[in-house]
Biotite code that builds the C-alpha atoms (Angstrom):
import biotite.structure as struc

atoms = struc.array([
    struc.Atom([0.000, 0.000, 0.000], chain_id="A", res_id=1, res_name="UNK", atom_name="CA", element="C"),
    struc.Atom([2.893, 2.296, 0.705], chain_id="A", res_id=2, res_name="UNK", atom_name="CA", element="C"),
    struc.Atom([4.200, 1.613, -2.661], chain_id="A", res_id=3, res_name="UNK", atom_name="CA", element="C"),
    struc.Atom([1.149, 1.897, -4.042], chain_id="A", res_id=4, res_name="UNK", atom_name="CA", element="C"),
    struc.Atom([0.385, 5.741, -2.378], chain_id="A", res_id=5, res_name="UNK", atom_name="CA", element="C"),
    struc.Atom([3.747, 6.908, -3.462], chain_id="A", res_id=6, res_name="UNK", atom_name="CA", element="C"),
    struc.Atom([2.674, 5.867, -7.646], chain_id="A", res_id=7, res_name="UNK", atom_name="CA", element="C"),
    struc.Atom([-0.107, 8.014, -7.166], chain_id="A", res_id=8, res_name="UNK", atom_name="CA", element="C"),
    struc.Atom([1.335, 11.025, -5.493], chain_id="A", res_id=9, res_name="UNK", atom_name="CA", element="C"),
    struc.Atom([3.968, 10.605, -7.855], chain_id="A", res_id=10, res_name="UNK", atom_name="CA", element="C"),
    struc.Atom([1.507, 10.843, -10.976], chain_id="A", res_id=11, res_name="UNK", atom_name="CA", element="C"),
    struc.Atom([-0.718, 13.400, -9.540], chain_id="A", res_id=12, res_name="UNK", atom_name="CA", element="C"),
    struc.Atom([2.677, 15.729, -9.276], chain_id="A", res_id=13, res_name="UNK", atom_name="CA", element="C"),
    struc.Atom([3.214, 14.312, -12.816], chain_id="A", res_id=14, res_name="UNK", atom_name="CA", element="C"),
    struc.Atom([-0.349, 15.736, -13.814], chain_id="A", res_id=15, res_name="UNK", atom_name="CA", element="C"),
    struc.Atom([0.325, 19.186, -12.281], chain_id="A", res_id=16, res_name="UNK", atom_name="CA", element="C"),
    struc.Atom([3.939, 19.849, -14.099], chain_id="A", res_id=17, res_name="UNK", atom_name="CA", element="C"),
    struc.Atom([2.236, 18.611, -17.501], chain_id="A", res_id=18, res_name="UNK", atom_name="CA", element="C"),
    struc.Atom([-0.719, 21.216, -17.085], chain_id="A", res_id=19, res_name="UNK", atom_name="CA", element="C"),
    struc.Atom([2.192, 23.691, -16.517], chain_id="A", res_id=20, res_name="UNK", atom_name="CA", element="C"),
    struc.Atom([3.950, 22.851, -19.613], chain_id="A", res_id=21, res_name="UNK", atom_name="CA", element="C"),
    struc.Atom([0.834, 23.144, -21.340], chain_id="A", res_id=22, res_name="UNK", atom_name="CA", element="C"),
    struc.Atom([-0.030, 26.642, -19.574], chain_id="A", res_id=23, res_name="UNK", atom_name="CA", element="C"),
    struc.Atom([3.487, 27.904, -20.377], chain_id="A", res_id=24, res_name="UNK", atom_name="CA", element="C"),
    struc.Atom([3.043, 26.734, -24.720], chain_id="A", res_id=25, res_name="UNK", atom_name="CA", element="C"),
    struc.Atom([0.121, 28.004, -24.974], chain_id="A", res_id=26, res_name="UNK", atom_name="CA", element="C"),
    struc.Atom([0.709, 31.431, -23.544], chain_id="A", res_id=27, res_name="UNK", atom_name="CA", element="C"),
    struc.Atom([3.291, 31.867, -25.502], chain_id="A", res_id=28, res_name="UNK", atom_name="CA", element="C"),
    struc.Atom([5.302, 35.083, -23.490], chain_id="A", res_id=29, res_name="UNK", atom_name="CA", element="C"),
    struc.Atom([7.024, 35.623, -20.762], chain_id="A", res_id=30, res_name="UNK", atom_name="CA", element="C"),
    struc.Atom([3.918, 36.092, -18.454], chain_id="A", res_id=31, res_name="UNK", atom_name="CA", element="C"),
    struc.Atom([3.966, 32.462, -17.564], chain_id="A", res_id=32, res_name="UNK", atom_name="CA", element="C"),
    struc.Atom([7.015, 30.509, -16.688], chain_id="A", res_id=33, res_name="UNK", atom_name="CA", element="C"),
    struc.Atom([8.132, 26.703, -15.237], chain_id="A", res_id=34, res_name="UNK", atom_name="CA", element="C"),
    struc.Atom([8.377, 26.543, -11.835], chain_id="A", res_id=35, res_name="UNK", atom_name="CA", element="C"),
    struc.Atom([11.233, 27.289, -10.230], chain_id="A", res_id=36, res_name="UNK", atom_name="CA", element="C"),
    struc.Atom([13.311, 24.753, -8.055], chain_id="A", res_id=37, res_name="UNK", atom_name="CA", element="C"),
    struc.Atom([11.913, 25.800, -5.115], chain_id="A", res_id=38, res_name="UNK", atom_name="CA", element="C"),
    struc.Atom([8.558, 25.840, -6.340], chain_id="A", res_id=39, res_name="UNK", atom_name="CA", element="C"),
    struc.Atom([8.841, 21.920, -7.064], chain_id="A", res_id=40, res_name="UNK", atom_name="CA", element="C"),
    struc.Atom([10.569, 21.674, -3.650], chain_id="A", res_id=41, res_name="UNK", atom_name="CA", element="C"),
    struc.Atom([7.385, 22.305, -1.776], chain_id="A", res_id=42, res_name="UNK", atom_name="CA", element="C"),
    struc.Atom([5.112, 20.586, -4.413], chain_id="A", res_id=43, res_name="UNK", atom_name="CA", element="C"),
    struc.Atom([6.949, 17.831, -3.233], chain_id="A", res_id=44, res_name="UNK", atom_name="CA", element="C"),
    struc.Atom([5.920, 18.577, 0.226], chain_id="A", res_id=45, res_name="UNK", atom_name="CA", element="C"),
    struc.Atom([2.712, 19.232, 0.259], chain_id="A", res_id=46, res_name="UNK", atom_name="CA", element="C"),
    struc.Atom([1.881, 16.132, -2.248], chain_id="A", res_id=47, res_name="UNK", atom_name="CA", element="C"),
    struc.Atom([3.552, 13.919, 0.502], chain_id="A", res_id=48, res_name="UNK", atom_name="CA", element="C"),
    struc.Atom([0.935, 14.531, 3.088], chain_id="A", res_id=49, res_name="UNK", atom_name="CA", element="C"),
    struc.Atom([-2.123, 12.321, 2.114], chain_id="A", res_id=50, res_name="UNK", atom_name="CA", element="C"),
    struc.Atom([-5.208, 13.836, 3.451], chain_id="A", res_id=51, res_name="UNK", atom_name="CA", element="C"),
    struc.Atom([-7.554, 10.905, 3.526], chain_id="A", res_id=52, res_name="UNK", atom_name="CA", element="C"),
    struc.Atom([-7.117, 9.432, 7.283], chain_id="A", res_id=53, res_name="UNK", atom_name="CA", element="C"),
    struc.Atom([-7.070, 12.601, 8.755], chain_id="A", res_id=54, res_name="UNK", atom_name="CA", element="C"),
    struc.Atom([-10.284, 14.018, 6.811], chain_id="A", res_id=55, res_name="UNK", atom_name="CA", element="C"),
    struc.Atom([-12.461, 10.596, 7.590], chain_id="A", res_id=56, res_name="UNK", atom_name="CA", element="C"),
    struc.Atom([-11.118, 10.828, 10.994], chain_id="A", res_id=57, res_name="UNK", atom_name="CA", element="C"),
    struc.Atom([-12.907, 14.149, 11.320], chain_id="A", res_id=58, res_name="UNK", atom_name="CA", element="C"),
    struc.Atom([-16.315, 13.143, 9.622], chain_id="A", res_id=59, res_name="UNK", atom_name="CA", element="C"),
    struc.Atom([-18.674, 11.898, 12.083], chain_id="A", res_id=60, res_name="UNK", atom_name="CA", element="C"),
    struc.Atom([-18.950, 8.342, 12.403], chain_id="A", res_id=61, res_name="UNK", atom_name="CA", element="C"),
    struc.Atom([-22.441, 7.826, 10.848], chain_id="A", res_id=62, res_name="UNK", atom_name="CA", element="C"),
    struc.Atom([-22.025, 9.855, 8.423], chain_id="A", res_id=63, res_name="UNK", atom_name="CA", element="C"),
    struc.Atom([-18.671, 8.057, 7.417], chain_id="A", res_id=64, res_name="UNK", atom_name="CA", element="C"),
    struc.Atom([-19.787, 4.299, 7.281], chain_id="A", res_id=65, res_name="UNK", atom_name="CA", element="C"),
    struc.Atom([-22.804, 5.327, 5.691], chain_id="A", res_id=66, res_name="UNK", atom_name="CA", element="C"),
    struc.Atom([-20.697, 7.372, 2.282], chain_id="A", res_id=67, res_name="UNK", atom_name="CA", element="C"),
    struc.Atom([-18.583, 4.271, 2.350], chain_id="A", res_id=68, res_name="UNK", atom_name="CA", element="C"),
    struc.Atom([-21.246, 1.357, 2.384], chain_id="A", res_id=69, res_name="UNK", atom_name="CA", element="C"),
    struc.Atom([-22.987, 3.453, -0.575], chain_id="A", res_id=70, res_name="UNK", atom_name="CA", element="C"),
    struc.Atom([-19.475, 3.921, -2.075], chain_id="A", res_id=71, res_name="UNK", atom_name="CA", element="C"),
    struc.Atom([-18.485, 0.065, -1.662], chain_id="A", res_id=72, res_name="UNK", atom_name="CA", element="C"),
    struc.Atom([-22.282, -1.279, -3.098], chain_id="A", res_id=73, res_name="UNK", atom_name="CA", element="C"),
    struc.Atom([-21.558, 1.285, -6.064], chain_id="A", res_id=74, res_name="UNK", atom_name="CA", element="C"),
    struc.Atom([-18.407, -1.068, -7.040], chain_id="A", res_id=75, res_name="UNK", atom_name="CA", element="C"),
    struc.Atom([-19.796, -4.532, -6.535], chain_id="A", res_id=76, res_name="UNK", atom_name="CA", element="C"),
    struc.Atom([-23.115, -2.959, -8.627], chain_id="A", res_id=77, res_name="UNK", atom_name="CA", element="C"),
    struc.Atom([-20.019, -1.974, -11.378], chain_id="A", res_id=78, res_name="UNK", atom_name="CA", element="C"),
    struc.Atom([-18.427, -5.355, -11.551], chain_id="A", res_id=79, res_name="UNK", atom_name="CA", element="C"),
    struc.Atom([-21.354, -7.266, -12.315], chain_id="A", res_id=80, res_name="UNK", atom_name="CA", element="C"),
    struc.Atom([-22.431, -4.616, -14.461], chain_id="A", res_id=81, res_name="UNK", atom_name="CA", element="C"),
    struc.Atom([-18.720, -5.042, -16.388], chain_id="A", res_id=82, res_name="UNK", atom_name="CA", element="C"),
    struc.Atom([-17.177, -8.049, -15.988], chain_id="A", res_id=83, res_name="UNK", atom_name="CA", element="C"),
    struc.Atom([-13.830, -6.802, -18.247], chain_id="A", res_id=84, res_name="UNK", atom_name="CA", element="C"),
    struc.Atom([-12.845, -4.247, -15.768], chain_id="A", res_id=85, res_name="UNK", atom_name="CA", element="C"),
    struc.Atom([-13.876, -6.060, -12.387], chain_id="A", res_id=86, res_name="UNK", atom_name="CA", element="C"),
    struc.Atom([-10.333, -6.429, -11.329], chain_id="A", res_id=87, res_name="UNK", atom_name="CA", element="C"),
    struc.Atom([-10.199, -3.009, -11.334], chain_id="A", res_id=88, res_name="UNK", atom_name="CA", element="C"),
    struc.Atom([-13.227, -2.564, -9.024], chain_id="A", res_id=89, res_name="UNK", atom_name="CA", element="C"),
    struc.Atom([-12.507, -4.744, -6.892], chain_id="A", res_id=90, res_name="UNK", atom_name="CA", element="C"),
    struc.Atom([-8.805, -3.300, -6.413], chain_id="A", res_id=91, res_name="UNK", atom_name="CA", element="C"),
    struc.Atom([-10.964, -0.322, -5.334], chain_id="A", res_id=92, res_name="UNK", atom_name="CA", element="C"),
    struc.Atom([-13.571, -2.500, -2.753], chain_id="A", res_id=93, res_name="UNK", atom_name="CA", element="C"),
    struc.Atom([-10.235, -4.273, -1.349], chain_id="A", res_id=94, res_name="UNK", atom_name="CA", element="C"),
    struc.Atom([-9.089, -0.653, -1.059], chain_id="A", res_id=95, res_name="UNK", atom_name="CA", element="C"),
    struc.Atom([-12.187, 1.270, 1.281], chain_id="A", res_id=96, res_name="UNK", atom_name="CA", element="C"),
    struc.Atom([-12.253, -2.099, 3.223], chain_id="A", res_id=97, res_name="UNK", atom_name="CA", element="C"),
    struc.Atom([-8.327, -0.957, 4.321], chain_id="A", res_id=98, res_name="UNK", atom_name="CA", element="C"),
    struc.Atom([-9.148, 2.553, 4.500], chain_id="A", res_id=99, res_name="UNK", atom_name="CA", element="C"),
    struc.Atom([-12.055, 1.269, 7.367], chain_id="A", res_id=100, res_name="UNK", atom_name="CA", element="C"),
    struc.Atom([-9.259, -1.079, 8.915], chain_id="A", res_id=101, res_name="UNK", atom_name="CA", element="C"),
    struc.Atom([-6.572, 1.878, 9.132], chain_id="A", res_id=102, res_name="UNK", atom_name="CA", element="C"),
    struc.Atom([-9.265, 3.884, 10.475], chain_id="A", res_id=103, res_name="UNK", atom_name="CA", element="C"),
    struc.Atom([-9.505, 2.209, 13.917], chain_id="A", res_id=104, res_name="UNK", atom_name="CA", element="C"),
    struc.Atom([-5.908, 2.441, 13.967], chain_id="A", res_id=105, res_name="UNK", atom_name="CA", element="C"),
    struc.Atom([-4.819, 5.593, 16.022], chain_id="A", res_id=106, res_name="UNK", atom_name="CA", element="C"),
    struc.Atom([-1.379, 5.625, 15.611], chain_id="A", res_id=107, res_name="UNK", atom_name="CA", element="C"),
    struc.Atom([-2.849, 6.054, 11.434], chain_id="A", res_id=108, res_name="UNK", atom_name="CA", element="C"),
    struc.Atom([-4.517, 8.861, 12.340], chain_id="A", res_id=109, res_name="UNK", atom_name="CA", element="C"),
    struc.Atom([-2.160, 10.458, 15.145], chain_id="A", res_id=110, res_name="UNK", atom_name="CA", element="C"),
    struc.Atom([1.089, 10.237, 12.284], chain_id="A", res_id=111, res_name="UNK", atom_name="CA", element="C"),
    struc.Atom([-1.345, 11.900, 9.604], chain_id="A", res_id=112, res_name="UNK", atom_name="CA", element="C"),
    struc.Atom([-1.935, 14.992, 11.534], chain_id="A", res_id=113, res_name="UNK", atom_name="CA", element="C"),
    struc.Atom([1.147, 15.257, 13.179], chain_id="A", res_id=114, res_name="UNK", atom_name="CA", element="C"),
    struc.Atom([2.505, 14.686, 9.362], chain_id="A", res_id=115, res_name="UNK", atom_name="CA", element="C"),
    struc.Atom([-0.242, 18.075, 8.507], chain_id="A", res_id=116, res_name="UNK", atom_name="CA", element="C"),
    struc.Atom([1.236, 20.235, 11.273], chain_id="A", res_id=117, res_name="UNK", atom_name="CA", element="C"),
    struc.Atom([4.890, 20.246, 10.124], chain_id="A", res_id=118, res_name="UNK", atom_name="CA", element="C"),
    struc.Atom([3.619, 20.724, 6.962], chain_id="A", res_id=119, res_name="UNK", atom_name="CA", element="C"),
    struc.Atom([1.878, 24.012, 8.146], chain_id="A", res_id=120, res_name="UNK", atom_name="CA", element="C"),
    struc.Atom([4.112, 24.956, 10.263], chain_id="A", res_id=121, res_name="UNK", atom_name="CA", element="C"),
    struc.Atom([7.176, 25.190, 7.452], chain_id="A", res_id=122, res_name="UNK", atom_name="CA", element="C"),
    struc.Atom([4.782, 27.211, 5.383], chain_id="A", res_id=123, res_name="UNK", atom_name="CA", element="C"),
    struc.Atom([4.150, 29.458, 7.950], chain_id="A", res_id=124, res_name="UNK", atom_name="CA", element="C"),
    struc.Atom([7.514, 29.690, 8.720], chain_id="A", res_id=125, res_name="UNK", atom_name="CA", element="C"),
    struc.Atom([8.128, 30.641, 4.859], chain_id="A", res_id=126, res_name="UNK", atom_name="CA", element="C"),
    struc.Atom([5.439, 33.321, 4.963], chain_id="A", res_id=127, res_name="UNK", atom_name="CA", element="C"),
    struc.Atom([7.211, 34.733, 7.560], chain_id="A", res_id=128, res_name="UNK", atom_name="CA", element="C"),
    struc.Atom([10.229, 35.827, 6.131], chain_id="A", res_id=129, res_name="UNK", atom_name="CA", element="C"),
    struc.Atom([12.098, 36.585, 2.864], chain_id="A", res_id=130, res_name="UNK", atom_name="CA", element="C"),
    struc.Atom([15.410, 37.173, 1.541], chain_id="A", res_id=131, res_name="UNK", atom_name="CA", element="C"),
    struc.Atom([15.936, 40.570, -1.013], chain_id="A", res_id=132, res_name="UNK", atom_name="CA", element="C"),
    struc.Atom([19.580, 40.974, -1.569], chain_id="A", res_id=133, res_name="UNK", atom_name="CA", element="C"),
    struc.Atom([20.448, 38.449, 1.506], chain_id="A", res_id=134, res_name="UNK", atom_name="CA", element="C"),
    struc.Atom([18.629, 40.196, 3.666], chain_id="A", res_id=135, res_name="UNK", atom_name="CA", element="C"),
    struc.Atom([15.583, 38.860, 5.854], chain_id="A", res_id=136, res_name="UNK", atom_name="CA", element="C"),
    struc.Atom([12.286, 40.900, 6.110], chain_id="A", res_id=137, res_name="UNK", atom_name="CA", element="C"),
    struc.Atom([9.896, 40.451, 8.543], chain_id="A", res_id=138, res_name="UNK", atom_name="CA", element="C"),
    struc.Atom([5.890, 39.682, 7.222], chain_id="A", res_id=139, res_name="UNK", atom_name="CA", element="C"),
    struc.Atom([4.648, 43.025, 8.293], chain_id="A", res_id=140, res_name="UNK", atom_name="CA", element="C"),
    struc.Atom([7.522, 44.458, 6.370], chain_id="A", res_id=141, res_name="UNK", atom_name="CA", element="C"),
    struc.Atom([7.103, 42.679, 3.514], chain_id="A", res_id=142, res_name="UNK", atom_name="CA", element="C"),
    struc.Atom([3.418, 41.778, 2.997], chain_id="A", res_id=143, res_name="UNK", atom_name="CA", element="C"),
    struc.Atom([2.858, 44.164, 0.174], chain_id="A", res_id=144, res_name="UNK", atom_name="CA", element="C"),
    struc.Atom([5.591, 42.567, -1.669], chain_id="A", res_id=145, res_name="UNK", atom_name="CA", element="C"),
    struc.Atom([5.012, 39.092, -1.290], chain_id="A", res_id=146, res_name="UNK", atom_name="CA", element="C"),
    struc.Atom([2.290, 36.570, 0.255], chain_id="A", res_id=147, res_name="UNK", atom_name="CA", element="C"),
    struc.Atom([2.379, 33.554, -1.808], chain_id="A", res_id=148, res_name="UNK", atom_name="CA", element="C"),
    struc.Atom([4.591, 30.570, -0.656], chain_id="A", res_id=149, res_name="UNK", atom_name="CA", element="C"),
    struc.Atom([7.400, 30.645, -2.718], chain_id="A", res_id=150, res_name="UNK", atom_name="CA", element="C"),
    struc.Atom([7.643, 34.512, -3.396], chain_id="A", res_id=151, res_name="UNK", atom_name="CA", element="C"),
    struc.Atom([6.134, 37.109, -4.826], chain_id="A", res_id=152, res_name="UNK", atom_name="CA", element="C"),
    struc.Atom([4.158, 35.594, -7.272], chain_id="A", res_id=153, res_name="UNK", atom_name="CA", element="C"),
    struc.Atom([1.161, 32.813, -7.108], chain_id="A", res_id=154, res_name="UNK", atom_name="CA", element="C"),
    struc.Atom([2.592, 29.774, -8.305], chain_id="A", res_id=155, res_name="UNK", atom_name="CA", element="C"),
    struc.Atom([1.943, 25.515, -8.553], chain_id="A", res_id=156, res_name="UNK", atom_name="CA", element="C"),
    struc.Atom([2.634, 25.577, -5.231], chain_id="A", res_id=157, res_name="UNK", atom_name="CA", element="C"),
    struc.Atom([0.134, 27.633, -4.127], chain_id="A", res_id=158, res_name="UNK", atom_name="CA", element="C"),
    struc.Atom([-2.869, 25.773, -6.460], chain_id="A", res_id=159, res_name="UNK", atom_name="CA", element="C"),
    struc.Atom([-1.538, 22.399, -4.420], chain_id="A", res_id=160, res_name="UNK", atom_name="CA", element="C"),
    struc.Atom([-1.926, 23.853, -0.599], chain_id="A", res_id=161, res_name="UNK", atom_name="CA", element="C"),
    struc.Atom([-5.281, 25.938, -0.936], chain_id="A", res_id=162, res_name="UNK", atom_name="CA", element="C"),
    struc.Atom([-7.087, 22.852, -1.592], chain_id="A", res_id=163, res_name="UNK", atom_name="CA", element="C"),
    struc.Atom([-5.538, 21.426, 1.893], chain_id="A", res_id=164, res_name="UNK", atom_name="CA", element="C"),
    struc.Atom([-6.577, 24.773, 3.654], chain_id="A", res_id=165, res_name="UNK", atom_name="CA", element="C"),
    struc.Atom([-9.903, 24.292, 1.766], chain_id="A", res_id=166, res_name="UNK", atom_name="CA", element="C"),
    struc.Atom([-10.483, 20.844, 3.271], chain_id="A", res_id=167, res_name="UNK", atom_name="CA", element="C"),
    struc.Atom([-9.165, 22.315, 7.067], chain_id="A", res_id=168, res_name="UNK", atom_name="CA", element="C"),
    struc.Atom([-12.313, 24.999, 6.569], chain_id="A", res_id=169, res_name="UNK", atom_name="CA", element="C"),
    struc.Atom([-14.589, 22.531, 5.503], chain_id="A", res_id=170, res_name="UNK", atom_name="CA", element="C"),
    struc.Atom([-14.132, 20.730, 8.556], chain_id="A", res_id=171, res_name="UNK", atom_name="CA", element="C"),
    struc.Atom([-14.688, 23.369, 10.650], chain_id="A", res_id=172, res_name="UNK", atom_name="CA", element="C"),
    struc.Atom([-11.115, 23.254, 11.509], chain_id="A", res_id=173, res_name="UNK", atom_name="CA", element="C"),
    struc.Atom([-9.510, 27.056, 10.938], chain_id="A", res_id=174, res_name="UNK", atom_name="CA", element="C"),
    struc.Atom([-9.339, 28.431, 14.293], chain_id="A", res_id=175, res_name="UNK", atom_name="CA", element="C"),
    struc.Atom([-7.316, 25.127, 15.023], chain_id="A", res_id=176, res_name="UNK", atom_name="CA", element="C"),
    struc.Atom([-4.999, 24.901, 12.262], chain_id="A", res_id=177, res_name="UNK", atom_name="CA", element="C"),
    struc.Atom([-5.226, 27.997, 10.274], chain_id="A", res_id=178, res_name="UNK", atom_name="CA", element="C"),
    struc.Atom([-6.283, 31.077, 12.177], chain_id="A", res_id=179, res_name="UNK", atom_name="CA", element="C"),
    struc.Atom([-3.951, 30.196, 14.901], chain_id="A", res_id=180, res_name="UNK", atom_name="CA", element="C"),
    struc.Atom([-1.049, 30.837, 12.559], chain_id="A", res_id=181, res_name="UNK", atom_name="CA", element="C"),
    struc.Atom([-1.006, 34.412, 11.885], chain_id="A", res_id=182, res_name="UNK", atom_name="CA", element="C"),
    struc.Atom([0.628, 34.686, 8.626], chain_id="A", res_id=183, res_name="UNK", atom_name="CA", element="C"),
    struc.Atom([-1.479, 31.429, 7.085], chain_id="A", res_id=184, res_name="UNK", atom_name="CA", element="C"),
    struc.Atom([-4.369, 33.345, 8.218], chain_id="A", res_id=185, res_name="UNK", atom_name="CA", element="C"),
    struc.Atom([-3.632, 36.484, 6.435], chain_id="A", res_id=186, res_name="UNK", atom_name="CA", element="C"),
    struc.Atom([-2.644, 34.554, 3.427], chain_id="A", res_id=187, res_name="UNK", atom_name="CA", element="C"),
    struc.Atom([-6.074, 32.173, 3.802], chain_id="A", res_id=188, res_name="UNK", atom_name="CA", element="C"),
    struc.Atom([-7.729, 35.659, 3.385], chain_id="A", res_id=189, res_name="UNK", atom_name="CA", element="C"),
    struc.Atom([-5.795, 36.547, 0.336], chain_id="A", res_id=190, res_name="UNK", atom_name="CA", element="C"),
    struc.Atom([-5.828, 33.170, -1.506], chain_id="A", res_id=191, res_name="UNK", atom_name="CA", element="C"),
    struc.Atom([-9.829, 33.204, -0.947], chain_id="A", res_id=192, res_name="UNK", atom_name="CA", element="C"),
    struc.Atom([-9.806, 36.545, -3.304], chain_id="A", res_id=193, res_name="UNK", atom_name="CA", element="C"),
    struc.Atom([-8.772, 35.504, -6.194], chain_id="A", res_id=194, res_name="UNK", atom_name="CA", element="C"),
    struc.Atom([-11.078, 34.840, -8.791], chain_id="A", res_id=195, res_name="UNK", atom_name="CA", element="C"),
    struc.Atom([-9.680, 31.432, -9.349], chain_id="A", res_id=196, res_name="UNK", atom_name="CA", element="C"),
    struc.Atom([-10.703, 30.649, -6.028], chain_id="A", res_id=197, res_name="UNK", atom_name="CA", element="C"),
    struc.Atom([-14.350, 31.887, -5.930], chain_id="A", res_id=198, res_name="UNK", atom_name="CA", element="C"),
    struc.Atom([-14.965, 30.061, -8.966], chain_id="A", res_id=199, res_name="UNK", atom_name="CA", element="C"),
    struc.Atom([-13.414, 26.500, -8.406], chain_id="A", res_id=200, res_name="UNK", atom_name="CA", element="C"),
    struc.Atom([-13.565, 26.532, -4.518], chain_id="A", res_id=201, res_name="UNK", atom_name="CA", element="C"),
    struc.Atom([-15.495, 28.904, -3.439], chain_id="A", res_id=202, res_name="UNK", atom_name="CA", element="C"),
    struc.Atom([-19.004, 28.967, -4.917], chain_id="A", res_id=203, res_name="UNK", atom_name="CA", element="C"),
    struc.Atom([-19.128, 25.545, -3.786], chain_id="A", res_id=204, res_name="UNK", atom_name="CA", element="C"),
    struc.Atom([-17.587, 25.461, -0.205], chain_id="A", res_id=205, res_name="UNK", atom_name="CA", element="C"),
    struc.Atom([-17.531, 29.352, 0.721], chain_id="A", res_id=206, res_name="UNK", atom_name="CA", element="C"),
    struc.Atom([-19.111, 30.162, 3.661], chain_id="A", res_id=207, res_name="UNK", atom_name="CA", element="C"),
    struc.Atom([-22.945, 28.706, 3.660], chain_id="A", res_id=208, res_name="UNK", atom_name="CA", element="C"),
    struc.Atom([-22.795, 27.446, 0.397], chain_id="A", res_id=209, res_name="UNK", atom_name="CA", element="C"),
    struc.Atom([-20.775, 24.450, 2.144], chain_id="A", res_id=210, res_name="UNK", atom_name="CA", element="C"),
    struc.Atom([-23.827, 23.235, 3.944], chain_id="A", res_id=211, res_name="UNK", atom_name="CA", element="C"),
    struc.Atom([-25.785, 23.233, 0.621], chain_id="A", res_id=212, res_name="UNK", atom_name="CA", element="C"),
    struc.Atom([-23.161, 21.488, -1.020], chain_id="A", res_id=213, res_name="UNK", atom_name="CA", element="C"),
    struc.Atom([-22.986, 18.830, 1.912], chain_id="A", res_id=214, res_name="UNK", atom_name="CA", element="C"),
    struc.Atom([-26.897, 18.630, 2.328], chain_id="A", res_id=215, res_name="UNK", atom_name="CA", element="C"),
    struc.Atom([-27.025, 17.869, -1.599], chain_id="A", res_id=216, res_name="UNK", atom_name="CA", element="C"),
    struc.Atom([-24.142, 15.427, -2.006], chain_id="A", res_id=217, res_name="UNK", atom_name="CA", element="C"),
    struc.Atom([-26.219, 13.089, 1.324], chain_id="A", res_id=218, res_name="UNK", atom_name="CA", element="C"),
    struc.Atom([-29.618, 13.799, -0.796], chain_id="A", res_id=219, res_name="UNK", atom_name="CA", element="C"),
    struc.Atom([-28.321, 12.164, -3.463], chain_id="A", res_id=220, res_name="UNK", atom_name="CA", element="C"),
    struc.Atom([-26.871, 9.247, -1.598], chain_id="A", res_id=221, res_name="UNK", atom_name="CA", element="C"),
    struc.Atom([-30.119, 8.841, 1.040], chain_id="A", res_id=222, res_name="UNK", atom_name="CA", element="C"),
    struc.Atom([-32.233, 8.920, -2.234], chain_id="A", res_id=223, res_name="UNK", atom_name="CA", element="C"),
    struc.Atom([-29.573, 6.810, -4.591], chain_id="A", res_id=224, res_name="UNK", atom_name="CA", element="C"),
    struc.Atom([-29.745, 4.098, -1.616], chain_id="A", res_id=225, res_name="UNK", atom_name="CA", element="C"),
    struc.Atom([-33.225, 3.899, -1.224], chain_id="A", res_id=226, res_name="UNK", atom_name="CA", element="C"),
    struc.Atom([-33.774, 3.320, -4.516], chain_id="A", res_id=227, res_name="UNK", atom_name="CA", element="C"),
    struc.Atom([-31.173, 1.165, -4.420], chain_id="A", res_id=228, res_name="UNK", atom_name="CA", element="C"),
    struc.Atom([-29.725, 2.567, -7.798], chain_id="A", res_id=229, res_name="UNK", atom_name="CA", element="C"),
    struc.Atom([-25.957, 2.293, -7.566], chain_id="A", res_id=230, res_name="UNK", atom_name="CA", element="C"),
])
């Protein structure tokens, strides 16, 4: 299974550098440009952390088992539906039956946050401080200048950690790991104004519109299983 996780954090980060190329070709000018080598240094780092045992661990229990019951009737419905690719599913079924074993583990759990909170803690470190001309700058001084992770401008690295602060607001979880962080909160705020944001992230999960979101996706499921259409 480790093996396994590392493949597919290793061709998700393979996904992200090939939209990049394609960003950069198509654009055509210097306006876009590869990442640099610290960019890729902490798209390494944030890809590492998986967020899957520390989000289910913060789902109520009922609410959990009941998603992955639906989700694990949905792939035994698929592989009699198409016999060709049922090794496939049932990769996937052997899969959420670990996930629920790995679950009741809490050393699983304990090492994935643990694993988050270095991870937010170097970033806030970075968003602390700069170097112009090998000299260090405090936030306040420099906040103007820059606020994105690697520098002054928005880059790769930045599309890869909003999604995990994203997932920490969803679960009600800012004060705890975001707000208590000054400069992560200042950058949450800034990150959550770009129109990038409001459109992929944030007219779904912003504010409110989270609980409508939520209250649709278990609609669908109470109504999906009750029907018994999976």
């Amino acid at each position: 299974m480790v093996r396994m996780s590392s493949l597919i954090l290793l061709k998700s980060f393979k996904i992200y550098r090939y939209i990049e190329r394609i960003a950069v070709v198509s654009v055509n000018n210097d306006s876009i440009a590869f990442s640099s080598d610290e960019v890729i240094q902490w798209m390494h780092k944030i890809q590492e952390w998986n967020p899957k045992f520390f989000t289910l661990s913060h789902v109520p229990e009922k609410y959990r088992q009941a998603v992955s019951k639906f989700f694990r009737r949905v792939l035994i419905a698929r592989m009699a539906e198409s016999p060709d690719l049922a090794s496939s599913y049932h990769r996937k079924l052997k899969e959420a039956y670990h996930t629920e074993e790995k679950l009741r583990d809490p050393e699983v759990v304990r090492w994935s946050k643990e694993h988050l909170i270095r991870l937010l803690d170097e970033i806030e470190d970075s968003l602390s401080k700069t170097y112009i001309a090998g000299e260090e700058f405090s936030m306040a001084d420099r906040l103007s200048k820059t606020a994105y992770i690697a520098g002054e401008e928005f880059s790769m690295a930045d599309v890869m950690f909003i999604p995990v602060l994203a997932r920490l607001a969803l679960l009600n979880l800012e004060d705890e790991y975001i707000n208590s962080r000054p400069n992560m909160a200042k950058y949450w705020s800034l990150v959550q104004q770009r129109p990038s944001y409001k459109k992929v992230i944030g007219r779904y999960f912003g504010g409110w519109r989270k609980y409508r979101t939520l209250a649709k996706t278990w609609c669908f499921i109470r109504l999906r299983n009750t029907l018994k259409k999976y």
